[in-house]
Structures are given as structure tokens and as C-alpha cells.
N, CA, C and O atoms as a Maestro MAE file, in Angstrom:
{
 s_m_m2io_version
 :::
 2.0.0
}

f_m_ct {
 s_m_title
 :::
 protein
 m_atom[268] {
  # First column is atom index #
  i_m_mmod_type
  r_m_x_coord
  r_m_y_coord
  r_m_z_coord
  i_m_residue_number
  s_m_chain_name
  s_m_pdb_residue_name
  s_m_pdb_atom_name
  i_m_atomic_number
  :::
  1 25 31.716 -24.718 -86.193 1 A "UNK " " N  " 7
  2 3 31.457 -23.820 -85.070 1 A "UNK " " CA " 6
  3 2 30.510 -24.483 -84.075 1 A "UNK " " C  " 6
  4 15 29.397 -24.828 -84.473 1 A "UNK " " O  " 8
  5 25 30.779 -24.632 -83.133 2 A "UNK " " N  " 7
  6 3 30.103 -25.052 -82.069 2 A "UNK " " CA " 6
  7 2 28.871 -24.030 -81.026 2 A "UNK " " C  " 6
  8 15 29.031 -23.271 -80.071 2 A "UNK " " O  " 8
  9 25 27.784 -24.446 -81.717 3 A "UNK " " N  " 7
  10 3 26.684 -23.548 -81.176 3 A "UNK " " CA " 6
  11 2 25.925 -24.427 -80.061 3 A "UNK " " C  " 6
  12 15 24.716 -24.220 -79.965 3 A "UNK " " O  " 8
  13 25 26.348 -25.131 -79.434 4 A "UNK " " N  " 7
  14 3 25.485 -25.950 -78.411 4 A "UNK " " CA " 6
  15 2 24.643 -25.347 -77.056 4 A "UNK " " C  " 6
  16 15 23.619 -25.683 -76.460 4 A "UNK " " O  " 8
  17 25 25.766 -24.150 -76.895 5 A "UNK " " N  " 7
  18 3 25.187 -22.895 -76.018 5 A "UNK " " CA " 6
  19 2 23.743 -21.973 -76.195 5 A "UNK " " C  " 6
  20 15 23.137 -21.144 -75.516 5 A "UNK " " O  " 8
  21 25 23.523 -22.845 -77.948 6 A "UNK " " N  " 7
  22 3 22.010 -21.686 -77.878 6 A "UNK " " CA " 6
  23 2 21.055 -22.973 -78.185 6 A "UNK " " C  " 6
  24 15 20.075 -22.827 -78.915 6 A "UNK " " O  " 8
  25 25 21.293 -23.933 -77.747 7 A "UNK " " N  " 7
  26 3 20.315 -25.197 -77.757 7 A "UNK " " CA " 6
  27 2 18.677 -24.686 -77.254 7 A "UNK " " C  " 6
  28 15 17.632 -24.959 -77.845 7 A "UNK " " O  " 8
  29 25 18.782 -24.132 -76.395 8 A "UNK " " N  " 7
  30 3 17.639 -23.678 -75.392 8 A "UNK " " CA " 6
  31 2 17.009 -22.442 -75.793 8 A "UNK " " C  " 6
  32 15 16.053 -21.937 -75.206 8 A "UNK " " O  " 8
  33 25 17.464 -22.071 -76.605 9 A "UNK " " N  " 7
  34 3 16.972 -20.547 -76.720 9 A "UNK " " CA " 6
  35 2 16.712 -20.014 -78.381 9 A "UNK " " C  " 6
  36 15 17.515 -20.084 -79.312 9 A "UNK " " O  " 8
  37 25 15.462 -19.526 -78.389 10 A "UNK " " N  " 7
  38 3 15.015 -19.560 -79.441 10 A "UNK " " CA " 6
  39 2 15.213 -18.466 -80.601 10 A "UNK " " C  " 6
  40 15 14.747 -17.334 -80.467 10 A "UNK " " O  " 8
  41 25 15.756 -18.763 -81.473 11 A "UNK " " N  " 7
  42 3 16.294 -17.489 -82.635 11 A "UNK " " CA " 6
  43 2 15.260 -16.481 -83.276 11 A "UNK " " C  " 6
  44 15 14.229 -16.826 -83.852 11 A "UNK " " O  " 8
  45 25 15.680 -15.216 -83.095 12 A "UNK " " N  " 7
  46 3 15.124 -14.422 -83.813 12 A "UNK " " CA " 6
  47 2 15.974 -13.701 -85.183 12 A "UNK " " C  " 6
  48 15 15.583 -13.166 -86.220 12 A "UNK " " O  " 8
  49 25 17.503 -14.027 -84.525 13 A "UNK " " N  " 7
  50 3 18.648 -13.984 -85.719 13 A "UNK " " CA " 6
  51 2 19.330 -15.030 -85.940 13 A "UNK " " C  " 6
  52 15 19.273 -16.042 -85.241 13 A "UNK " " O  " 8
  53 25 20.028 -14.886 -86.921 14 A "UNK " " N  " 7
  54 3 21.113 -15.605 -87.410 14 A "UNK " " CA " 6
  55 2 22.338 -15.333 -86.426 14 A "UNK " " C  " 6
  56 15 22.369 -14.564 -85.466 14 A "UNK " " O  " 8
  57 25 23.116 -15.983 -86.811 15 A "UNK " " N  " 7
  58 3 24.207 -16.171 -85.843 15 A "UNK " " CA " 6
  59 2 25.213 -14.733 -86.384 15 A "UNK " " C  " 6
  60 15 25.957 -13.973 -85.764 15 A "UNK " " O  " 8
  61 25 24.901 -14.802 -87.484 16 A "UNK " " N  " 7
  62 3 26.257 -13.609 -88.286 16 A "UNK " " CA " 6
  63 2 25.697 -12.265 -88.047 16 A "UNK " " C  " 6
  64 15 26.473 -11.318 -88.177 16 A "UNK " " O  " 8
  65 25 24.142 -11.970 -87.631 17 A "UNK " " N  " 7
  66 3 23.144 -10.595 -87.161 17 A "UNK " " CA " 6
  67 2 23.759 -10.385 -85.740 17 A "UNK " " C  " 6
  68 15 24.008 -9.274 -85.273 17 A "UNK " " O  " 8
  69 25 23.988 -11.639 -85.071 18 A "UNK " " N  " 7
  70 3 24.123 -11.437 -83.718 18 A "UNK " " CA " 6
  71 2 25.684 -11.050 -83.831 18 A "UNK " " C  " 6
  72 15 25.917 -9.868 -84.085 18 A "UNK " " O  " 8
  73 25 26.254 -11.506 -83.747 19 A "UNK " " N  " 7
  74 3 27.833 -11.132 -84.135 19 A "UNK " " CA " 6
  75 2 28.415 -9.909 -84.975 19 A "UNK " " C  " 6
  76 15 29.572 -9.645 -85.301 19 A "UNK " " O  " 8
  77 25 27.547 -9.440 -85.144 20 A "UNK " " N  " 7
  78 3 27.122 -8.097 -85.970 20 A "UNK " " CA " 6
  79 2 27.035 -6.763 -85.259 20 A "UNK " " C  " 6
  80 15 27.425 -5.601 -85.376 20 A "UNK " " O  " 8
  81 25 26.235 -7.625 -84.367 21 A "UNK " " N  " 7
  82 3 25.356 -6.797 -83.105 21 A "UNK " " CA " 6
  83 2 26.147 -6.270 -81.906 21 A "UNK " " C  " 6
  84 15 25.982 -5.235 -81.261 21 A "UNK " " O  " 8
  85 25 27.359 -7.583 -81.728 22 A "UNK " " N  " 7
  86 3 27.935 -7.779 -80.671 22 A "UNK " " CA " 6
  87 2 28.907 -6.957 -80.738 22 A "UNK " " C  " 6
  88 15 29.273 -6.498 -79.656 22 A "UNK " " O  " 8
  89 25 29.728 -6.444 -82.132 23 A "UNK " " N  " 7
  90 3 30.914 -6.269 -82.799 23 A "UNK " " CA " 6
  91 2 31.100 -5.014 -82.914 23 A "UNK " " C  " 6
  92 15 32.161 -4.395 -82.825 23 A "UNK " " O  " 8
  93 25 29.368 -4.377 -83.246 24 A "UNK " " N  " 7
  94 3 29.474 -2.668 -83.441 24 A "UNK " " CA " 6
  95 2 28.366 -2.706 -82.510 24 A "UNK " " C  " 6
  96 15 27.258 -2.633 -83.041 24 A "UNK " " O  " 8
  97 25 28.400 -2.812 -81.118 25 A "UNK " " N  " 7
  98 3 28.020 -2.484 -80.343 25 A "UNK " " CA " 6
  99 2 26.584 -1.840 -80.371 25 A "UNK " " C  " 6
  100 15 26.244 -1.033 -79.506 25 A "UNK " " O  " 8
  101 25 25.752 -2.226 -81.402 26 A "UNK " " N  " 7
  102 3 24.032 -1.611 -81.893 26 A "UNK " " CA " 6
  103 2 23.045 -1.965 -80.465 26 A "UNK " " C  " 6
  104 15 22.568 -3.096 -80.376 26 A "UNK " " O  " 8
  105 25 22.794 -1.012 -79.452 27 A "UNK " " N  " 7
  106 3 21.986 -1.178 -78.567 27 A "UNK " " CA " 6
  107 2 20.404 -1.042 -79.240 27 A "UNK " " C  " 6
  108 15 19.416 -1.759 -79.085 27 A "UNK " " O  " 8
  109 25 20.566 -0.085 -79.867 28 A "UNK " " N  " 7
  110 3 18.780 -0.463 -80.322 28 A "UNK " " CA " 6
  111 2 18.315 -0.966 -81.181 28 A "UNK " " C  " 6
  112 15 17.231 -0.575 -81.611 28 A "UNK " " O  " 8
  113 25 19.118 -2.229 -81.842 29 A "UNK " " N  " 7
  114 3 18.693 -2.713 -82.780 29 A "UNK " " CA " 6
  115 2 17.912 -4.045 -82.258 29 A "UNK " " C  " 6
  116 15 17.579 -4.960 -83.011 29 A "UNK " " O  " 8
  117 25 17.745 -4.025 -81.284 30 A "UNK " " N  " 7
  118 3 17.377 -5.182 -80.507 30 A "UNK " " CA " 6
  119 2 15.474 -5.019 -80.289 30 A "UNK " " C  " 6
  120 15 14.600 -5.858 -80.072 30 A "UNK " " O  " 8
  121 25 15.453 -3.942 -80.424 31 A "UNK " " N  " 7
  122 3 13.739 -3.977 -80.516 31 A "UNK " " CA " 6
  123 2 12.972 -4.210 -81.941 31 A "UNK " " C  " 6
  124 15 11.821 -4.596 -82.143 31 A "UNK " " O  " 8
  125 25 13.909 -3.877 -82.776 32 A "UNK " " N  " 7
  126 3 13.686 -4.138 -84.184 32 A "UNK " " CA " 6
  127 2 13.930 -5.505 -85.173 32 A "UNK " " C  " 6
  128 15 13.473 -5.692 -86.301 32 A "UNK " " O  " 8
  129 25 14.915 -6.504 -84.264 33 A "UNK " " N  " 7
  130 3 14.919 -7.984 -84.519 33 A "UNK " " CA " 6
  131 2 14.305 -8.357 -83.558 33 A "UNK " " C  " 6
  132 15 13.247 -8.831 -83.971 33 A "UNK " " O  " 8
  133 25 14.376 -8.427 -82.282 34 A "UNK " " N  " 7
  134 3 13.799 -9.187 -81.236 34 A "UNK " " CA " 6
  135 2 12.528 -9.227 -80.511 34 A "UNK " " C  " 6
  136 15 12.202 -8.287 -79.785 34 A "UNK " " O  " 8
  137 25 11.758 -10.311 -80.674 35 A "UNK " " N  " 7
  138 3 10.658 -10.157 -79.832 35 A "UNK " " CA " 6
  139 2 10.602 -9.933 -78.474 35 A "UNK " " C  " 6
  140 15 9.716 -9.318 -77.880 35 A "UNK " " O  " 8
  141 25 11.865 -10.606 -77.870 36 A "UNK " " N  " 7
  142 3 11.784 -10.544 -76.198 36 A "UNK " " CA " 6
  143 2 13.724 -9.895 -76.028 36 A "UNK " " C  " 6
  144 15 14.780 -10.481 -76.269 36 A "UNK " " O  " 8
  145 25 13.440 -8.487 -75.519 37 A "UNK " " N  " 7
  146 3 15.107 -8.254 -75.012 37 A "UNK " " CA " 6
  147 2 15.798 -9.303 -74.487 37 A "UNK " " C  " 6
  148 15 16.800 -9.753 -75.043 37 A "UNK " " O  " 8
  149 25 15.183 -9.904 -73.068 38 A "UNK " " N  " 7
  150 3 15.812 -10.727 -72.945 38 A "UNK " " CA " 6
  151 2 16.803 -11.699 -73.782 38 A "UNK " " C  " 6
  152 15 18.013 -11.834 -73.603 38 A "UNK " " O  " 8
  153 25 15.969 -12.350 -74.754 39 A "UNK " " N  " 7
  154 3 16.833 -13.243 -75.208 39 A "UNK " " CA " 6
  155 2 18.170 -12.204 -75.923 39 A "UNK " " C  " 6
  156 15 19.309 -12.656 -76.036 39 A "UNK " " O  " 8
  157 25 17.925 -11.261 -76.213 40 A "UNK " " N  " 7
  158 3 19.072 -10.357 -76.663 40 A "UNK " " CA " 6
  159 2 20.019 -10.332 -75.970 40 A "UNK " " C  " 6
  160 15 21.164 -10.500 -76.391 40 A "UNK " " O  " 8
  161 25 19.658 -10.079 -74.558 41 A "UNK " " N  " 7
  162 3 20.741 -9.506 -73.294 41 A "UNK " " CA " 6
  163 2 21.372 -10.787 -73.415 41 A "UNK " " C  " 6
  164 15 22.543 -10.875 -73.784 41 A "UNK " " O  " 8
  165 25 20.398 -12.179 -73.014 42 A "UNK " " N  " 7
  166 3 21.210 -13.631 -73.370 42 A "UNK " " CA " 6
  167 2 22.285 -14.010 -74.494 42 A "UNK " " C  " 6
  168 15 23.153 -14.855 -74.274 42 A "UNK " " O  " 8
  169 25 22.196 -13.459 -75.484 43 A "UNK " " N  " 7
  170 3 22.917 -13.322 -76.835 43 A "UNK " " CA " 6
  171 2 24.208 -13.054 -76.426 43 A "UNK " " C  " 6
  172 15 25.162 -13.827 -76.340 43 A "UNK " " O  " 8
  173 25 24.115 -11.605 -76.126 44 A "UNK " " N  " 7
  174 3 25.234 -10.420 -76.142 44 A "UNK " " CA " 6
  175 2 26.527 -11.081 -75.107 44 A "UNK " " C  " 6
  176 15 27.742 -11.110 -75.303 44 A "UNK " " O  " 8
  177 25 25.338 -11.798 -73.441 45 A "UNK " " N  " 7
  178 3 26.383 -12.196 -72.952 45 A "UNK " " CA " 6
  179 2 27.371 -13.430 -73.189 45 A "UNK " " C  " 6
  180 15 28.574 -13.470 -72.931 45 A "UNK " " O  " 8
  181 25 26.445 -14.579 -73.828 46 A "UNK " " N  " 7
  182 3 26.878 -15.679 -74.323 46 A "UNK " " CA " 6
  183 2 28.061 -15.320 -75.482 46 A "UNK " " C  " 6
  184 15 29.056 -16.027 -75.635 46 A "UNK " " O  " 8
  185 25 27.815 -14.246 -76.176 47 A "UNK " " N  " 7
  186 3 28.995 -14.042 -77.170 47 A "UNK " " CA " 6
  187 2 30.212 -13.396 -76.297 47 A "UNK " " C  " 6
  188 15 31.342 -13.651 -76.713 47 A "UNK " " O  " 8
  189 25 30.122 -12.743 -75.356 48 A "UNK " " N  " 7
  190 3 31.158 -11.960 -75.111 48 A "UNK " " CA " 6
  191 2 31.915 -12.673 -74.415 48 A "UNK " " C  " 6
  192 15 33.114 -12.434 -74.269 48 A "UNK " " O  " 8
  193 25 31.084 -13.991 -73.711 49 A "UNK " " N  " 7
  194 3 31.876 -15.151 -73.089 49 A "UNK " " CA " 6
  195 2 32.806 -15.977 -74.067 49 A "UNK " " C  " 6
  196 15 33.861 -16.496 -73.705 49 A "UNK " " O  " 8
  197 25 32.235 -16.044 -75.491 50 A "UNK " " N  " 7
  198 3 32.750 -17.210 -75.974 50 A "UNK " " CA " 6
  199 2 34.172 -16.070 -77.143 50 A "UNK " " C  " 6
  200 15 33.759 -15.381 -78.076 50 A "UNK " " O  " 8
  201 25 35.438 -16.125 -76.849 51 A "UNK " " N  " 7
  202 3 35.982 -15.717 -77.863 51 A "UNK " " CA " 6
  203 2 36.493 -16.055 -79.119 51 A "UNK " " C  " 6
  204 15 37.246 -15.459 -79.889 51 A "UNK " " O  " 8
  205 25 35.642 -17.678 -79.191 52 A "UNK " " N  " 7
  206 3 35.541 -18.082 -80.729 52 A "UNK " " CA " 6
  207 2 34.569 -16.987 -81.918 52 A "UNK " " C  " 6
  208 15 34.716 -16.762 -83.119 52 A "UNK " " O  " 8
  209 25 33.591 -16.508 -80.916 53 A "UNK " " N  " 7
  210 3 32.868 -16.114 -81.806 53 A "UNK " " CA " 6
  211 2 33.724 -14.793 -82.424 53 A "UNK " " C  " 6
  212 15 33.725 -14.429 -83.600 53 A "UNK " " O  " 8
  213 25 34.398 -14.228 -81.377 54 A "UNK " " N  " 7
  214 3 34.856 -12.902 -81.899 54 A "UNK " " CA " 6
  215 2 35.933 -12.815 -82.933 54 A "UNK " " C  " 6
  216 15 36.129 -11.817 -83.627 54 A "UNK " " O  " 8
  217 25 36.743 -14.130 -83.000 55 A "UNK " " N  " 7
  218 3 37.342 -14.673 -83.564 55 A "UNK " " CA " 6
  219 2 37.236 -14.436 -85.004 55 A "UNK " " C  " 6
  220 15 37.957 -13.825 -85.792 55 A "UNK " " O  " 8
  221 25 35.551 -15.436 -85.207 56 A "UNK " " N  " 7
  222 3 34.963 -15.388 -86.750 56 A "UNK " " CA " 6
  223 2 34.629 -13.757 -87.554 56 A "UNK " " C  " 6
  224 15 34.576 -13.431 -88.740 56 A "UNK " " O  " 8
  225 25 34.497 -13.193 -86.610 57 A "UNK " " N  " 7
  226 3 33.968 -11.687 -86.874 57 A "UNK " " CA " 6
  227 2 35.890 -11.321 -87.382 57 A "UNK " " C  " 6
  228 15 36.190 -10.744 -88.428 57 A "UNK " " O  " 8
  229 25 36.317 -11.532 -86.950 58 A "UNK " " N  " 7
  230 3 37.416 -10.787 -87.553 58 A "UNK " " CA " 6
  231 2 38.223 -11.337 -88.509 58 A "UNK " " C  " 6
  232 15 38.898 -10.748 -89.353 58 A "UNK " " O  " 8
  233 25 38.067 -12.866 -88.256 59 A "UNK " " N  " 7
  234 3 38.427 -13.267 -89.925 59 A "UNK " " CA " 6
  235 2 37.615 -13.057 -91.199 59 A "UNK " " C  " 6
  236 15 38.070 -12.845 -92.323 59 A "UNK " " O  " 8
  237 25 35.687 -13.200 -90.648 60 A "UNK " " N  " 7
  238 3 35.064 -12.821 -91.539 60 A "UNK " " CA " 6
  239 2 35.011 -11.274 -92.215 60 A "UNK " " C  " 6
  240 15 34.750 -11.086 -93.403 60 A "UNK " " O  " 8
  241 25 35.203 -10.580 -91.588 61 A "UNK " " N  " 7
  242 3 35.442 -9.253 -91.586 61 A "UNK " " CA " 6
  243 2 33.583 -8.781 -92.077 61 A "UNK " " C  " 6
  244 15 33.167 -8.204 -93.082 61 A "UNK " " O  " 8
  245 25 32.887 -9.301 -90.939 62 A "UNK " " N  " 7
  246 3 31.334 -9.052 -91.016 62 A "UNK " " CA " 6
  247 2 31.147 -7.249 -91.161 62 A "UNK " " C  " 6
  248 15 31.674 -6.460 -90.377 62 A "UNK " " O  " 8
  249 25 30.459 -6.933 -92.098 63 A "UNK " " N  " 7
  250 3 29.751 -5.824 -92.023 63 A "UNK " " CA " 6
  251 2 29.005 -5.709 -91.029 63 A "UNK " " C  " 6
  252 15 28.491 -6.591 -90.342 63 A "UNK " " O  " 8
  253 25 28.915 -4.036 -90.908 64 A "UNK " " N  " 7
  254 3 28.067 -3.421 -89.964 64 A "UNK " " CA " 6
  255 2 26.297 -3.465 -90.441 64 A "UNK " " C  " 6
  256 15 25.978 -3.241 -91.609 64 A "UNK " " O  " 8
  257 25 25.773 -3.624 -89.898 65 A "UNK " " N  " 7
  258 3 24.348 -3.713 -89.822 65 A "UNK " " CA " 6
  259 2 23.320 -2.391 -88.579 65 A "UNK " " C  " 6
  260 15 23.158 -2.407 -87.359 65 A "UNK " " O  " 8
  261 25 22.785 -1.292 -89.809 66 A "UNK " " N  " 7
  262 3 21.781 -0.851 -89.115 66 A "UNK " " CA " 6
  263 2 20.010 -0.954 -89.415 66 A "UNK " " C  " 6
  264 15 19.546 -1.480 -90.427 66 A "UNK " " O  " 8
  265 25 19.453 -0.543 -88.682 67 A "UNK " " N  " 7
  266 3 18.070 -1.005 -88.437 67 A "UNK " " CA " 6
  267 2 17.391 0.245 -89.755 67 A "UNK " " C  " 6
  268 15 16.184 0.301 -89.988 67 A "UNK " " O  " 8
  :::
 }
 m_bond[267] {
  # First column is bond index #
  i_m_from
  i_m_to
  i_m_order
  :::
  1 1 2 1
  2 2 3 1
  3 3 4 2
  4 3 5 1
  5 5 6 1
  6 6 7 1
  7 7 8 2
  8 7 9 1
  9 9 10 1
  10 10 11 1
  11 11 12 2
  12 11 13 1
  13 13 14 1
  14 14 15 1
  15 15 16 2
  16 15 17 1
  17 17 18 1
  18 18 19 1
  19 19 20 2
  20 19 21 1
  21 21 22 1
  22 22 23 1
  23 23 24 2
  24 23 25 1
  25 25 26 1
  26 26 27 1
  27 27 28 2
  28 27 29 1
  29 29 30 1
  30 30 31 1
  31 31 32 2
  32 31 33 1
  33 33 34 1
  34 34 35 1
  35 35 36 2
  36 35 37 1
  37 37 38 1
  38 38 39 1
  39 39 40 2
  40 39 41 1
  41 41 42 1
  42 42 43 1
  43 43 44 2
  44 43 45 1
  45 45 46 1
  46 46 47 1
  47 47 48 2
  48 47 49 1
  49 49 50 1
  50 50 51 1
  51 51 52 2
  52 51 53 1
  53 53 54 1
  54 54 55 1
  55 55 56 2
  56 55 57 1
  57 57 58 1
  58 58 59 1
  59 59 60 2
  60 59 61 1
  61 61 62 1
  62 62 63 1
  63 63 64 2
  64 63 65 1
  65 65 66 1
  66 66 67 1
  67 67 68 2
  68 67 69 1
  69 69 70 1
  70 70 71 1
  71 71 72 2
  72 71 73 1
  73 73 74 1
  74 74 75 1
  75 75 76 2
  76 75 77 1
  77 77 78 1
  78 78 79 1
  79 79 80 2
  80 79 81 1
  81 81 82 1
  82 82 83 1
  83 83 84 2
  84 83 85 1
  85 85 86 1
  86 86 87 1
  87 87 88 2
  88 87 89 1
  89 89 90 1
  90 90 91 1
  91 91 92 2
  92 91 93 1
  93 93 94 1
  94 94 95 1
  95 95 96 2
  96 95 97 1
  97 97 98 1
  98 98 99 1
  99 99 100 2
  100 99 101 1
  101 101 102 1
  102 102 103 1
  103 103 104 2
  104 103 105 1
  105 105 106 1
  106 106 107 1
  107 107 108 2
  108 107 109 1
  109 109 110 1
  110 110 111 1
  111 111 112 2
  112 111 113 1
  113 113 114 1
  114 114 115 1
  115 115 116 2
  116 115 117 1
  117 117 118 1
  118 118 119 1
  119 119 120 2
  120 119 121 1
  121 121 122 1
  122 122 123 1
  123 123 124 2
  124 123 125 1
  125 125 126 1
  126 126 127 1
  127 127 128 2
  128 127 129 1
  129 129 130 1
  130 130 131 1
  131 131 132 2
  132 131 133 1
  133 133 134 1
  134 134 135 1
  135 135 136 2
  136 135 137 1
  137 137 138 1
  138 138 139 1
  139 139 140 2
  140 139 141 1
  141 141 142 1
  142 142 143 1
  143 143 144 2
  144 143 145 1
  145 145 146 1
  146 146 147 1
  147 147 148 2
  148 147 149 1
  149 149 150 1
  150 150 151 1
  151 151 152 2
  152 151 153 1
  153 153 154 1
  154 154 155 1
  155 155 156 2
  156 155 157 1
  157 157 158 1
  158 158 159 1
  159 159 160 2
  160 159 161 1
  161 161 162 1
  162 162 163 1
  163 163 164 2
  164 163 165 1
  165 165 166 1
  166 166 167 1
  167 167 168 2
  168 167 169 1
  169 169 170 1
  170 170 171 1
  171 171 172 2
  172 171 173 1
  173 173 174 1
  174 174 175 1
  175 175 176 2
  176 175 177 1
  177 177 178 1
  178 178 179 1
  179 179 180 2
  180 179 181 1
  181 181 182 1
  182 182 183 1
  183 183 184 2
  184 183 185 1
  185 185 186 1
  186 186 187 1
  187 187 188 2
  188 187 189 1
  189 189 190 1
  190 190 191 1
  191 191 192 2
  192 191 193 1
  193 193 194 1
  194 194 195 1
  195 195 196 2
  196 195 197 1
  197 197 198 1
  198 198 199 1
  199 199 200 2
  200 199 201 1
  201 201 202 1
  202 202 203 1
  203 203 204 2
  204 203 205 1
  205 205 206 1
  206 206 207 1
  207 207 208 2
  208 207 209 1
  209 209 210 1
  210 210 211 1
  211 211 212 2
  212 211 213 1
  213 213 214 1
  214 214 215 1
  215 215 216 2
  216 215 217 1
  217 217 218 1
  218 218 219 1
  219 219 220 2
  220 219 221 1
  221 221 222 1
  222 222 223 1
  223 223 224 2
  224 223 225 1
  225 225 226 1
  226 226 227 1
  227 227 228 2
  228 227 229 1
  229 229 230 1
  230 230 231 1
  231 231 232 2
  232 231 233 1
  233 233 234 1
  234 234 235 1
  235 235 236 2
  236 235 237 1
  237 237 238 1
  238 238 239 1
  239 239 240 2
  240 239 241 1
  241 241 242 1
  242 242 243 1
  243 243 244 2
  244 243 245 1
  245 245 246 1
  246 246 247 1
  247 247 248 2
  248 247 249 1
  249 249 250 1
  250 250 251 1
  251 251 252 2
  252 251 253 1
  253 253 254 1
  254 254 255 1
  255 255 256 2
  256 255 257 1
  257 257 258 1
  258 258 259 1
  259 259 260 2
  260 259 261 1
  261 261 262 1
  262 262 263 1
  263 263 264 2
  264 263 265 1
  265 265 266 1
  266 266 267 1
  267 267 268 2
  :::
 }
}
């Protein structure tokens, strides 16, 4: 999987939390992993750009995650 897009930006999740996040649509779970929204809002859009990621979510068949 090619993560070169989050070179710059510093994790507060895992890649499979974020894709998690992205998948069941959890708006407030973002104050409860994240120190800065921002980098969240950065997340959400970088995934929704890339449709590899959405890809893995549905072969992985990732569980839902609440706070």
C-alpha cells in the first residue's frame, strides 16, 4: 500500500482507525483520537481522494469503531 501521501503529517492513528473513520462516517470521534482536527479533516480528505484505500476497507471488511 502506498502511503507516501501522509509523509508530512503526523499520526495520531493507524491507518485501519482512519479507514474506519472514513467508512462509517464517525464525525466525533475525531476529538477523542486527535490532537489537532485539522489533521483529521486532512485524513478524511486524502482518503476520499485515494480509492485504493476504499478498496482495502471492503476487501478487509474493517469493523466499525466507536469512541
Amino acid at each position: 500500500m502506498d502511503v507516501t501521501l501522509f509523509e508530512n503529517i503526523t499520526f495520531s492513528l493507524t491507518v485501519f482507525d482512519l479507514l474506519n473513520i472514513y467508512y462509517h462516517k464517525v464525525r466525533y470521534i475525531a476529538s477523542i483520537y486527535l490532537v489537532n482536527e485539522l489533521y483529521f479533516i486532512t485524513y478524511i480528505i486524502i482518503i476520499c481522494k485515494n480509492k485504493k484505500y476504499v478498496n482495502i476497507i471492503n476487501n478487509n471488511k474493517v469493523l466499525p469503531i466507536y469512541p
